[in-house]
Backbone bond lengths (Angstrom), bond angles and torsions (degrees), N, CA, C in turn:
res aa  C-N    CA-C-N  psi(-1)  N-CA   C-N-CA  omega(-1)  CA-C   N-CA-C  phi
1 X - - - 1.458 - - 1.526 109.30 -
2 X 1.320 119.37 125.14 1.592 138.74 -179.39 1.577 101.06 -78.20
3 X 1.664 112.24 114.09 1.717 108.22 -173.76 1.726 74.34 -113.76
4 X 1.432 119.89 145.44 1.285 167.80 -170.41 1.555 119.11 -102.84
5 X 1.232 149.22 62.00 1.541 127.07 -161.03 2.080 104.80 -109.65
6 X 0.904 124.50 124.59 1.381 130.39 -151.78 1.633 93.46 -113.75
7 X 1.361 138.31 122.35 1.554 144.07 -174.37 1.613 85.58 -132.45
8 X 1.728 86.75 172.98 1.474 105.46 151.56 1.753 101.19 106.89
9 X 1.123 112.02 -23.84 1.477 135.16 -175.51 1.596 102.46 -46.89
10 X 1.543 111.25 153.04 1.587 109.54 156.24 1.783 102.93 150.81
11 X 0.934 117.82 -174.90 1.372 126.06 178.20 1.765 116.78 -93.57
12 X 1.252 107.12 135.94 1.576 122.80 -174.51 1.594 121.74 -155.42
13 X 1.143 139.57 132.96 1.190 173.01 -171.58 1.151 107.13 -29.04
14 X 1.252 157.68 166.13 1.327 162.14 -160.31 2.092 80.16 -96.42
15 X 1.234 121.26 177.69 1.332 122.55 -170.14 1.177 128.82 0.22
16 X 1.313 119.14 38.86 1.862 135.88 169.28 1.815 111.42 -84.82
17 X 0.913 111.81 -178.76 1.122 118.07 -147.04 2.133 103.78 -137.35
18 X 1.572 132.96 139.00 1.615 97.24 -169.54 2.093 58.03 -159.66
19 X 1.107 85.88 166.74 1.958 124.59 170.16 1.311 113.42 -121.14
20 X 1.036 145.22 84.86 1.798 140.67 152.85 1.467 89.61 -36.16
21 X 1.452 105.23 178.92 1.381 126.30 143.41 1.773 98.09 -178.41
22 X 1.755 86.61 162.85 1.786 92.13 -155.76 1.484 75.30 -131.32
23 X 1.667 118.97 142.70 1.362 134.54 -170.79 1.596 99.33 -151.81
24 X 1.481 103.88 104.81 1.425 134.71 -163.55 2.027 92.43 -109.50
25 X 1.409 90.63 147.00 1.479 120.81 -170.01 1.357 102.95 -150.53
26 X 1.383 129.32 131.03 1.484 142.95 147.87 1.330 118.56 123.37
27 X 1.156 113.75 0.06 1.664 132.46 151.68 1.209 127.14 -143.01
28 X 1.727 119.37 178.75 1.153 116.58 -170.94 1.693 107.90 -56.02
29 X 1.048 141.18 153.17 1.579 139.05 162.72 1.510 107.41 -64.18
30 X 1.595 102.73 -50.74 1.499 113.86 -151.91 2.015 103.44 -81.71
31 X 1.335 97.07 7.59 1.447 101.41 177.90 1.706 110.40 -97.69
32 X 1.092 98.27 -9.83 1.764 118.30 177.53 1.229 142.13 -78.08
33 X 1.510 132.83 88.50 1.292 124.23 175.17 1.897 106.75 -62.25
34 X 1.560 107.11 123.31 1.156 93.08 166.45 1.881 119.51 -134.63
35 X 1.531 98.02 177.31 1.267 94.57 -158.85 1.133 114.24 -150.79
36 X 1.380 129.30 158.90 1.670 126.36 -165.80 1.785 97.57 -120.04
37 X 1.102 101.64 156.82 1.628 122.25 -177.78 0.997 134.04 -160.08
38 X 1.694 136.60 155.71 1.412 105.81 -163.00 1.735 89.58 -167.13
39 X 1.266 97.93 169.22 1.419 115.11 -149.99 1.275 107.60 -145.98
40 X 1.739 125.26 96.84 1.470 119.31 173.39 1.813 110.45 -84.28
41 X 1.015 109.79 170.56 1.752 114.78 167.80 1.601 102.55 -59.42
42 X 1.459 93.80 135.04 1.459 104.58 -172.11 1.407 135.96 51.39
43 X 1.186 103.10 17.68 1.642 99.06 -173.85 2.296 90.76 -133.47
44 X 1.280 100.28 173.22 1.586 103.02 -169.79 1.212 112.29 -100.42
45 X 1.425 135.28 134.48 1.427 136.91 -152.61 2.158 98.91 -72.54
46 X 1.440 84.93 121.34 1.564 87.02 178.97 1.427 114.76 -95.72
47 X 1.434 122.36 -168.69 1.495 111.84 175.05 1.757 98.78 -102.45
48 X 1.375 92.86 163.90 1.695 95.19 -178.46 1.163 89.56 -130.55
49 X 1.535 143.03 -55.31 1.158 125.22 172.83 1.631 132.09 -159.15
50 X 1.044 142.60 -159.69 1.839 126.09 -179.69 1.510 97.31 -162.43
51 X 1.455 105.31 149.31 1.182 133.80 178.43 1.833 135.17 -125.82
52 X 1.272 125.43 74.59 0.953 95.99 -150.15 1.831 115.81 -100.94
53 X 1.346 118.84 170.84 1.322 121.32 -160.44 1.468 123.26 -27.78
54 X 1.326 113.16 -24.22 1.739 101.41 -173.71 1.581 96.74 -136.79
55 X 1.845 111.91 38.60 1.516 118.50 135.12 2.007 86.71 97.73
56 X 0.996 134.57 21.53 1.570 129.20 160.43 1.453 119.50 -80.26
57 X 1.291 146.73 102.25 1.327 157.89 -146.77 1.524 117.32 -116.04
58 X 0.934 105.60 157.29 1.614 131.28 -178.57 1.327 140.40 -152.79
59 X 1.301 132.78 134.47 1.117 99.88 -144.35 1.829 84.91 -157.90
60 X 1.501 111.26 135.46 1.394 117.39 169.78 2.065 121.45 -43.13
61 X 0.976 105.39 112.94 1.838 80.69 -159.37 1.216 110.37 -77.62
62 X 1.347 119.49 5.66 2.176 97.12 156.05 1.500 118.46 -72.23
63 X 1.285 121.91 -25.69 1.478 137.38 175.42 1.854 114.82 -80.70
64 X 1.275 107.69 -4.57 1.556 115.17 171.25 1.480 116.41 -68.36
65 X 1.193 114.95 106.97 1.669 113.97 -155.27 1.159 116.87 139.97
66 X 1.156 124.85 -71.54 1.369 159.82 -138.17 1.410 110.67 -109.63
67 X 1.072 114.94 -67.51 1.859 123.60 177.97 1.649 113.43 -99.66
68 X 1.202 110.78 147.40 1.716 109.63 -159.24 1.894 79.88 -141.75
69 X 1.299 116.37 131.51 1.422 140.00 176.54 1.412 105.23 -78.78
70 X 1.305 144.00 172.25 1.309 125.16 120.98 1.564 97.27 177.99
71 X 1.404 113.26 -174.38 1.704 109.70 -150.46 1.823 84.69 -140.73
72 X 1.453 86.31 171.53 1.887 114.07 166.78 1.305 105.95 -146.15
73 X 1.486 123.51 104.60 1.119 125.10 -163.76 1.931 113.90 -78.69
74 X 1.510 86.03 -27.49 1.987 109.34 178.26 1.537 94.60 -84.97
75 X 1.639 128.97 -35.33 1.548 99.38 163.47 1.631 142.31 -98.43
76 X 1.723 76.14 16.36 2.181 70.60 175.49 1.523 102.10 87.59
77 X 1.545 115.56 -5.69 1.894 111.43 -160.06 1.123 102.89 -116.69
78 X 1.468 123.83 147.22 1.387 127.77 161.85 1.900 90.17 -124.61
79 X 1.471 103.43 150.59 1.292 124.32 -177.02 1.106 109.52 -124.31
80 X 1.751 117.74 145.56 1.680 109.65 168.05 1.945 98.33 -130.61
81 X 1.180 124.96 119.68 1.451 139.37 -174.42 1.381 90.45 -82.24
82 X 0.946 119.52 130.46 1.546 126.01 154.31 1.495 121.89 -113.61
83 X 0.943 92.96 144.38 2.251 87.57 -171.40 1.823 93.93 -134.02
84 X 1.108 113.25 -178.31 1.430 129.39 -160.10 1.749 115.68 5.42
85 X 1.283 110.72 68.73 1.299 116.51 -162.06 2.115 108.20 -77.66
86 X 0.754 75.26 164.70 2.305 82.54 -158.90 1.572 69.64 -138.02
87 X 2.263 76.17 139.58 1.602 85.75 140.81 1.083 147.14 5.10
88 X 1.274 103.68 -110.29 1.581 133.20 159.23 1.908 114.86 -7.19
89 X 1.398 90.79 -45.19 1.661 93.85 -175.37 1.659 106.60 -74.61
90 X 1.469 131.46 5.15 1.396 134.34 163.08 1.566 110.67 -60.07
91 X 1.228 116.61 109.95 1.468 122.91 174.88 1.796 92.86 -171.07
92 X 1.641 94.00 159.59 1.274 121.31 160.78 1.327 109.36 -54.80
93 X 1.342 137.97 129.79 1.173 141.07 172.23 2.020 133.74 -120.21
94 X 1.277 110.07 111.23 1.301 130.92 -146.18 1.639 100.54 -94.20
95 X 0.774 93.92 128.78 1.833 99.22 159.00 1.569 113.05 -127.14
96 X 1.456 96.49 130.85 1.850 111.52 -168.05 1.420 98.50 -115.71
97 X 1.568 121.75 163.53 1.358 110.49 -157.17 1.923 80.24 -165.83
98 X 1.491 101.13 116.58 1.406 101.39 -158.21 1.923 95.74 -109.02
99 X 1.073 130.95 90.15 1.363 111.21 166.87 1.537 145.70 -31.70
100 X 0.670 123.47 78.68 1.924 141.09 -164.44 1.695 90.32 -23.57
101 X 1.819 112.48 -84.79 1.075 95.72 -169.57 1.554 138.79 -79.27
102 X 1.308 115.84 26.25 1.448 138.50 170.55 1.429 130.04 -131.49
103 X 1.517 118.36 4.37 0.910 115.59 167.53 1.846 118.20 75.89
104 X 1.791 107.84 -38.94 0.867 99.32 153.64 1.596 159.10 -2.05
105 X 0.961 136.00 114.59 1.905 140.35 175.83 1.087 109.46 -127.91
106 X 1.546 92.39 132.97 1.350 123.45 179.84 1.704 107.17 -110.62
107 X 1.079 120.19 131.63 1.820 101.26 161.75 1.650 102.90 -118.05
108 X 1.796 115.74 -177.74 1.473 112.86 165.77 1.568 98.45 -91.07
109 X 1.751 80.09 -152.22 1.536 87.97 175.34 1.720 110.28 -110.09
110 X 1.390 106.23 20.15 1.628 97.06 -169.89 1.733 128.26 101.68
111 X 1.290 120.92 146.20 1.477 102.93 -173.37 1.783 67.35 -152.74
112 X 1.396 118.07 168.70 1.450 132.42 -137.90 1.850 85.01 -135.27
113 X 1.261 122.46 119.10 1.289 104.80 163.78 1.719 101.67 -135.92
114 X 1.037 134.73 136.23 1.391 155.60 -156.08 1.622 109.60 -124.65
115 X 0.953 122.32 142.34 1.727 120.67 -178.89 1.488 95.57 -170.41
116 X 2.007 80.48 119.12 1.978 92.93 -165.97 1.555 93.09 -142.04
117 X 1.411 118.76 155.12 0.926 133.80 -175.39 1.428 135.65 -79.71
């Protein structure tokens, strides 16, 4: 079983700056496409961005700029940096962790990010 743990979360300033990071346990890491997601009130959790095992990226393109993906394959972590954060970028924030050779999904439980003026 793939456990998921999502940090980095919290409240910050209209153009502030925050690091998630998602720290996965119970399989290989490096067998993992993974990926960040997020979820405002009332609206449906979209993708924000993907990472996959040997560092090829993707990325929602209103957030191209702004949010930078990226992984630690020796720590089990994938990170998402966010820089000039808006409003708008307030949502619950998910990290999914897709097993390559099983097809498998994993999600966390969420990390809380807020952006107020």
């Amino acid at each position: 079983q793939v456990q998921l743990v999502e940090s980095g979360g919290g409240l910050v300033h209209i153009g502030g700056s925050l690091r998630l990071s998602c720290t996965t346990s119970g399989s290989r890491f490096e067998t993992m496409a993974m990926s960040w997601y997020r979820q405002s009130p009332g609206k449906q959790r979209e993708f924000v961005a993907a990472i996959l095992p040997r560092g090829t990226t993707n990325y929602k393109d209103s957030l191209k700029g702004r949010f930078t993906i990226s992984r630690d394959n020796a720590m089990n972590t994938m990170y998402l940096q966010m820089t000039g954060l808006k409003p708008e970028d307030t949502a619950v924030y998910y990290c999914k962790a897709q097993i390559l050779t099983s097809d498998d999904v994993y999600w966390g439980q969420g990390t809380q990010v807020t952006v107020r003026g």
